[in-house]
N, C-alpha and C positions, 0 to 999 in steps of 0.2 A: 480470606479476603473480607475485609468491612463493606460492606454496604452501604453506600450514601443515603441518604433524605431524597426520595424521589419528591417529593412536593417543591422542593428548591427551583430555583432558575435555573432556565437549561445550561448557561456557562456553566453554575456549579455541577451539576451532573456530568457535564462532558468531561471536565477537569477532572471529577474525582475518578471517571473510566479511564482517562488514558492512565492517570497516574497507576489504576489496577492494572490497566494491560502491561508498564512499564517493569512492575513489580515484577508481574508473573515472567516475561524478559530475563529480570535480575537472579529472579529463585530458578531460573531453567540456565542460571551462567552468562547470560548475554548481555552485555553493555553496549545499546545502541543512542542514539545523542538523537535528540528532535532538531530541527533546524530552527523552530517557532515555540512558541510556548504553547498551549491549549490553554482555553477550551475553544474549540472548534471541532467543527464534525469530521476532521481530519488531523492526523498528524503525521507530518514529513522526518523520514529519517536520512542523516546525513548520509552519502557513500562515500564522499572523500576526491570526489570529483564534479568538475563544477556543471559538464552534459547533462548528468545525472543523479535523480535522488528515487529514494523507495517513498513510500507511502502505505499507510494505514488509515483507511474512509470509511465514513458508515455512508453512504451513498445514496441518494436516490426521494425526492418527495413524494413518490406515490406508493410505492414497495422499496423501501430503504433495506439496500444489502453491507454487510460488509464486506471489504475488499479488500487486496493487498496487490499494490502497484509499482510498476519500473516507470517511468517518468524521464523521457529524453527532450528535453531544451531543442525548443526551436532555433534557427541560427537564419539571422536575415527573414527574418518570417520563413522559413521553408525547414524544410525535415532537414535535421542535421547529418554530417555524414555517417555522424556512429548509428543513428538511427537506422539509416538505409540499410549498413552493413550488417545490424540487428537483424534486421527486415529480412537482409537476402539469406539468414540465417532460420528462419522460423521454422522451416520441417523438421529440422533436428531439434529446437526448442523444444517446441509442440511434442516430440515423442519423450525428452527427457520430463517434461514435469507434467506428463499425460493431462487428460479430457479435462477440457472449462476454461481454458485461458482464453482472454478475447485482447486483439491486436487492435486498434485504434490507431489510424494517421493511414498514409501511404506517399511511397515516395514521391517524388516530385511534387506534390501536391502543395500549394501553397499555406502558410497564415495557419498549419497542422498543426494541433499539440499529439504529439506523439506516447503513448501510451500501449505498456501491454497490465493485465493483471486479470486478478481469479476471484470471479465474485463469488460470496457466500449463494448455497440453494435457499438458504431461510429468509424472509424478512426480520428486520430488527428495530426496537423500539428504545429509546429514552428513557421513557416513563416504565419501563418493566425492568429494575433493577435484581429483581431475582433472575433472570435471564441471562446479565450482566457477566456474571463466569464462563456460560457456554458461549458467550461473545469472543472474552478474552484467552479462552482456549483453544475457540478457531483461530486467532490470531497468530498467538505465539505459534502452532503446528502449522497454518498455512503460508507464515511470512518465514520461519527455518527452513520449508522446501523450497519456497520462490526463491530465497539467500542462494539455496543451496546450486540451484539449475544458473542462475544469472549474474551473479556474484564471479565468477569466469569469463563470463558471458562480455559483463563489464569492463574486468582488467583488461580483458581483449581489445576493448575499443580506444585504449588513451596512447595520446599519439605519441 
């Protein structure tokens, strides 16, 4: 992997990391589509359905984690139904893609963005470009198992 110019503007930095995270993606087989361009401290990957989309975040302004997220569309401001059904599904989740996922929304609850995902234990920086690989190799390993458990998970829910 090339190593960007950390002294650059943060767009250039971001851009030049997803496009490594993409690569490492590519060299592991996987051709996934962003919805957006980067750089942002996020990038969304398409699933193919309009409920929902995955996600890769470096998260957070006090201790920035990295993430990797399921992302269910609200409907009328309120938790969608695929979501609920997500919801009423969470103990067998939970034991398929084992310890650290955290569930975000609840049913009935109004104006919810609904969200599950696995945040990284480390914090993560920018400006530390030598770091940058052990980033983009939690990614590629934790966003193939999240695929792996929810990616079913999903099919399940299109009506």
């Amino acid at each position: 992997m090339q190593m960007p110019q950390v002294g650059g503007p943060l767009s250039e930095r971001q851009r030049a990391f997803w496009q490594m995270v993409l690569d490492e993606f590519a060299g592991r087989g996987h051709s996934y589509r962003p919805t957006g361009p980067p750089p942002r401290h996020f990038m969304d990957i398409a699933i193919g359905h309009t409920f929902a989309r995955y996600s890769l975040n470096t998260f957070g302004s006090e201790q920035p984690r990295l993430r990797v997220e399921l992302y269910l569309q609200p409907f009328d401001g309120k938790m969608s139904w695929q979501a609920e059904k997500l919801f009423s599904r969470r103990a067998r989740i939970d034991l398929a893609a084992g310890p650290g996922l955290v569930w975000e929304g609840r049913p009935g609850e109004p104006g919810v963005v609904t969200r599950v995902f696995r945040p990284s234990l480390f914090t993560v920086s920018w400006n530390n470009a030598s770091e940058w690989p052990s980033y983009v190799a939690w990614f590629a390993d934790n966003f193939a198992d999240f695929r792996e458990v929810f990616d079913p998970e999903v099919a399940s829910l299109v009506p």
